[in-house]
C-alpha positions in Angstrom: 39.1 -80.3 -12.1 39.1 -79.2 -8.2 37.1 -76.6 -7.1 39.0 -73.8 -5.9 36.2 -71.6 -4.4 37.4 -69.2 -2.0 34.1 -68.6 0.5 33.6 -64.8 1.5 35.0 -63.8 5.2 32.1 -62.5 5.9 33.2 -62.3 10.0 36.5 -60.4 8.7 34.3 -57.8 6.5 31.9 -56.9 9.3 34.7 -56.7 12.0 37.0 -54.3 10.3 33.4 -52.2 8.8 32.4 -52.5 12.7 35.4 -51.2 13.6 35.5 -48.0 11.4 31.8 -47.5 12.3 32.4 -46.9 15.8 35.1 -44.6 15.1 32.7 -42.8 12.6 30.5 -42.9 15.6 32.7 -40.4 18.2 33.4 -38.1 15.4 29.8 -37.8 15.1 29.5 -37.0 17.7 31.4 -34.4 17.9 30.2 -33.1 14.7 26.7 -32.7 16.9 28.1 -30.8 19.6 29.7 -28.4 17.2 26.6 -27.6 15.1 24.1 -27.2 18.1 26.1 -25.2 19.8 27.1 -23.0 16.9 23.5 -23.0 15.6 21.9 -21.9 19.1 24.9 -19.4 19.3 24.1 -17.7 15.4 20.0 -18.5 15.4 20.3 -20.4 12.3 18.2 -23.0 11.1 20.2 -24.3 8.5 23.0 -25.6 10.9 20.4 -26.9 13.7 18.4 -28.7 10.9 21.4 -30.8 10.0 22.5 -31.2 13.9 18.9 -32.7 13.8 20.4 -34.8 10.9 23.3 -35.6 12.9 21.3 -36.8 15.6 19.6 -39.8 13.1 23.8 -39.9 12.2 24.1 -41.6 15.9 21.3 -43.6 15.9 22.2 -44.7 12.7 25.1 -45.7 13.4 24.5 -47.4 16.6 21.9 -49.3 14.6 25.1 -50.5 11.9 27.3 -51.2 14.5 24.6 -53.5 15.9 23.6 -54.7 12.5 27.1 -55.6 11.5 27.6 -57.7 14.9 24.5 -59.7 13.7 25.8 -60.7 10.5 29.1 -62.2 11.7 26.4 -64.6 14.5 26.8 -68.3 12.7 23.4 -69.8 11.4 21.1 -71.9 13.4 18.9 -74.4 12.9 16.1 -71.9 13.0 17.8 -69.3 10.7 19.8 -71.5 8.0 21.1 -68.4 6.3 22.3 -66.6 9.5 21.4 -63.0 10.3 22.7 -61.4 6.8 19.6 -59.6 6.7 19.4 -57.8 9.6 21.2 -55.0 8.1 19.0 -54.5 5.2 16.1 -54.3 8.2 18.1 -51.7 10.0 19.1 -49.9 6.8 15.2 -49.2 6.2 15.0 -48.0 9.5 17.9 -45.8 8.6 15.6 -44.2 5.7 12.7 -43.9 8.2 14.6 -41.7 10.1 15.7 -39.8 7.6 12.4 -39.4 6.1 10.8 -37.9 10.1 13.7 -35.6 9.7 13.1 -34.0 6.2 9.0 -33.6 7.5 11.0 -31.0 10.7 13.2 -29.6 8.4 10.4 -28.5 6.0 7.8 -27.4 8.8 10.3 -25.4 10.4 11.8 -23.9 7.4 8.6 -22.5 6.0 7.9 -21.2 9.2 11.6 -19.1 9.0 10.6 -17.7 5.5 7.0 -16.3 7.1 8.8 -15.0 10.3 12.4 -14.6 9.4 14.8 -13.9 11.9 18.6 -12.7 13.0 21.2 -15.2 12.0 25.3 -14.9 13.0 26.5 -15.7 9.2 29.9 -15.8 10.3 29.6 -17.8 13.2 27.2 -20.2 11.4 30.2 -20.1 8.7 32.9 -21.2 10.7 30.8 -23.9 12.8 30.0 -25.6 9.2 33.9 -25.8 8.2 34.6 -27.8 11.0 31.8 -29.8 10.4 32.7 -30.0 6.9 36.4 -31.4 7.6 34.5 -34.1 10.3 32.1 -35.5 7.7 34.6 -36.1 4.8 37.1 -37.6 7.2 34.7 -39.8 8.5 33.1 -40.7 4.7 37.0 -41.0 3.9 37.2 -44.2 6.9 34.0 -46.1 5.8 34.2 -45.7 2.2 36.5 -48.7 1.8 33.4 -50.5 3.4 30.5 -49.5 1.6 29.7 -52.6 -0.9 27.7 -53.4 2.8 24.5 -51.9 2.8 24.2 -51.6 6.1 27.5 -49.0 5.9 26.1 -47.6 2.9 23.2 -46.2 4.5 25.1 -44.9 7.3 27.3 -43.3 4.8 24.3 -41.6 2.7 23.7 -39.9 6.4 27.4 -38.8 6.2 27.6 -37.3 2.3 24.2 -35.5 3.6 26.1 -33.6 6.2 29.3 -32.7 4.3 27.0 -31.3 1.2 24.7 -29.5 3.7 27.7 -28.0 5.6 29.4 -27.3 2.3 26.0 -25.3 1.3 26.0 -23.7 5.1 29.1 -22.2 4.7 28.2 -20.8 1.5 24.9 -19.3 3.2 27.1 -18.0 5.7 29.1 -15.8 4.2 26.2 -14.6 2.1 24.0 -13.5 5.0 27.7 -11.6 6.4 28.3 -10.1 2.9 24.9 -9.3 1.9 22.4 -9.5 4.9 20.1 -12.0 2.7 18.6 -14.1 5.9 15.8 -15.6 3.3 18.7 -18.3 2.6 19.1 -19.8 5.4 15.7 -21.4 5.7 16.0 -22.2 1.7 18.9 -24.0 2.1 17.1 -25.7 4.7 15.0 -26.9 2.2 17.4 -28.2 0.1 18.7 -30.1 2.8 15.6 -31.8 3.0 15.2 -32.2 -0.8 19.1 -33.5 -0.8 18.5 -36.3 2.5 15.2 -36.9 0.8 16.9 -38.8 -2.1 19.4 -40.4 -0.3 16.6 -42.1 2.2 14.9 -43.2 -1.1 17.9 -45.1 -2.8 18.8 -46.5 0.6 14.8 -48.1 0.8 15.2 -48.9 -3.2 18.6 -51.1 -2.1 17.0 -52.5 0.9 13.6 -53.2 -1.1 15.1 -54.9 -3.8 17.2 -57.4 -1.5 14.2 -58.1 0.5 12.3 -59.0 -2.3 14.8 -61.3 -4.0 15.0 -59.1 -7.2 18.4 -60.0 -9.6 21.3 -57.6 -8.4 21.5 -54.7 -10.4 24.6 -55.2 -11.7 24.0 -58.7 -12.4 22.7 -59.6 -16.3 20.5 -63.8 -16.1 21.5 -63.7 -19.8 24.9 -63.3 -19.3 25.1 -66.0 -16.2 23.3 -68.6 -18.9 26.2 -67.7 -21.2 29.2 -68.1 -19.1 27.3 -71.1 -17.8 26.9 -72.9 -21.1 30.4 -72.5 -22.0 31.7 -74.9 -19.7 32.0 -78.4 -21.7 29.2 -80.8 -20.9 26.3 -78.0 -20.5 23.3 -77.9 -22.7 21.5 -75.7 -21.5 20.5 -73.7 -18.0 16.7 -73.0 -16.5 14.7 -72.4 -13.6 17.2 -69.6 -12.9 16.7 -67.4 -9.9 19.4 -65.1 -9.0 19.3 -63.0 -5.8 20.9 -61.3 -2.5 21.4 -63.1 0.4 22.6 -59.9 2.4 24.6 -57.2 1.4 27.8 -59.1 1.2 26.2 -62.8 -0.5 25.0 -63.3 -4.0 22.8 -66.8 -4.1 21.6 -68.8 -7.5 19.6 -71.7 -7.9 18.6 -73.1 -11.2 18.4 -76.8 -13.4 21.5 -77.8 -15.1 20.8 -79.6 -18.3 23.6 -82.3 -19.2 24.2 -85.8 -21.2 23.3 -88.6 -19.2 26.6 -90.0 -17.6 28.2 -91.0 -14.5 27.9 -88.8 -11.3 31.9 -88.9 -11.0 31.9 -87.0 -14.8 28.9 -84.6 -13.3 30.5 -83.7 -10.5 33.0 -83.0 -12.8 31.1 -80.2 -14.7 29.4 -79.0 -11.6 32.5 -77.8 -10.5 33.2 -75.8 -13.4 30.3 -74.2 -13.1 30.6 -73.2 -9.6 34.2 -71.5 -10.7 32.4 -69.5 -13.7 30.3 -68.2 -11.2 32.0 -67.4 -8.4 34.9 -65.6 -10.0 32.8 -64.2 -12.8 29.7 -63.2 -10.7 30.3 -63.0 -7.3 27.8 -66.0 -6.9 29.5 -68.5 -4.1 25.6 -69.9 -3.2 24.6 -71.9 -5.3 21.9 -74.9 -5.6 21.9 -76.4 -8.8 19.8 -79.6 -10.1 21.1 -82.1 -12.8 19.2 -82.9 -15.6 18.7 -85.0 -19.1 15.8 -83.9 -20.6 13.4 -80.8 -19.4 12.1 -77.6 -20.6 12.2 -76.1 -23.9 15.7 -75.2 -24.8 16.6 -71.4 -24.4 13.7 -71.0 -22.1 15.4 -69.7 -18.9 13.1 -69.0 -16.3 10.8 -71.9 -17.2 9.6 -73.6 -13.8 8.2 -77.2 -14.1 4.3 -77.4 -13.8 3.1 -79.9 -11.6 2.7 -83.6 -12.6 6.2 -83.3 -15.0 7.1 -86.6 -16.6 9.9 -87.0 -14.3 8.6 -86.7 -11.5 5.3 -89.3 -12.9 8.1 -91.6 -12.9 9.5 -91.0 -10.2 6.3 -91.3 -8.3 5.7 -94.6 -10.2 8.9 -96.6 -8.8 8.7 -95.4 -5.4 5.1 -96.8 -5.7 6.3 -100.2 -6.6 9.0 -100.5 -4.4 6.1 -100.1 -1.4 4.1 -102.8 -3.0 7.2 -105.2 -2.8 
């Protein structure tokens, strides 16, 4: 059987994300310009907290469009994996960001409910529809893109502004209709609350990567399964499963098979490989042959030192120096 792995164009992915990035990018930007002007113009919090949002927006997105050129740099001698990870770093700053702007947004809203003051509803109204239609065109151009982390978290920064100028407008038309200015700073607040949770699940994502955890989505039970379907496997252990990046799953583990010739090895290896790549996503893989090893059905065992094998190993190589 021939392998017929397809590597991930990882340099295609980050182009066309880079790409809709930077577009995301001017829109933002207009999207700020907008909302400080129309927040200065009505006096209302609500609408110059998320401009302050939309301010992390650009840096953010700067930061991706930095982040994404990293990833598609080849790897070096230094850096055998290549830069894959320098989106998860800037993703975390992402969350940072986020998490100085929800400590503004609070401060200043409490002080608006102590010392309220006049606020344009309908001006602050029609400022958040345009921002409204800006954010959900620009989710609409990197949604395609967000298995990448890196976009993710830029998008989290964009959902945040369409749901806070969703809420705006509502708050808007209240304060018009009704006079109520106690909403605008409580909205405010559920901003905060709303950009607070998306910085946390970005961290949680970028955390988990950093820290070589499983994927989420990925079960070791069910990789030892498809594994030991293929003809000639025994068993599987020593597995570690984890994320290079956002865009590369990795596995290592010890293969255990029937004695036999490399050529019929080989053979099985590439079997495996398939299984895993087009059932699991997993294209890296480093995977060790063996006859005889752990107790079967014990899947993350890890061989303590001084295993047999490697005695005996130790034992040849020692005679082979003595001539």
């Amino acid at each position: 059987m021939r392998n017929k792995i397809k590597p991930m164009q990882l340099a295609n992915v980050s182009s066309n994300a880079a790409a809709r990035v930077r577009l995301a990018l001017l829109l933002t930007a207009i999207v700020l310009a907008v909302e400080v002007t129309g927040g200065i113009w009505a006096h209302s919090l609500a609408l110059l907290s998320d401009a302050g949002h939309v301010i992390t927006d650009l840096v953010v997105l700067a930061l991706s469009i930095f982040a994404l050129r990293q990833v598609q740099r080849p790897a070096s001698a230094r850096r055998t994996f290549g830069y894959q990870r320098v989106g998860i770093l800037v993703a975390l700053v992402n969350a940072l960001l986020l998490a100085a702007v929800v400590v503004g947004i609070v401060v200043e809203a409490i002080r608006r409910l102590q010392h309220p003051g006049t606020v344009q509803g309908g001006i602050m109204a029609g400022a958040a529809v345009l921002g409204l239609v800006i954010s959900l065109l620009i989710a609409r151009f990197l949604q395609p893109m967000q298995a990448d982390l890196t976009v993710r978290s830029a998008l989290m920064h964009v959902w945040g502004d369409a749901w806070a100028s969703a809420g705006i407008i509502v708050a808007g038309v209240l304060i018009a209709i009704t006079g109520w200015l106690a909403i605008d700073p409580l909205l405010s607040l559920a901003i905060a609350a709303l950009i607070a949770w998306s910085a946390w699940r970005v961290v949680q994502a970028g955390v988990d990567i950093l820290l070589e955890s499983t994927p989420a989505d990925l079960q070791a039970d069910s990789v030892v399964t498809a594994v030991k379907r293929v003809p000639g496997v025994r068993d599987l252990h020593d597995l570690h499963l984890w994320s290079l990046g956002t865009q590369t799953r990795a596995m290592s583990a010890h293969l255990l098979i029937d004695d036999q010739r490399v050529a019929q090895a080989q053979d099985i290896l590439a079997e495996v490989r398939e299984v895993l790549a087009h059932e699991f996503e997993i294209e890296h893989t480093t995977i060790q042959f063996e006859s005889l090893v752990c107790r079967p059905g014990d899947v993350f065992c890890v061989q303590p030192d001084g295993h047999p094998h490697l005695d005996d190993a130790h034992d040849r190589m020692t005679r082979r120096a003595a001539g």
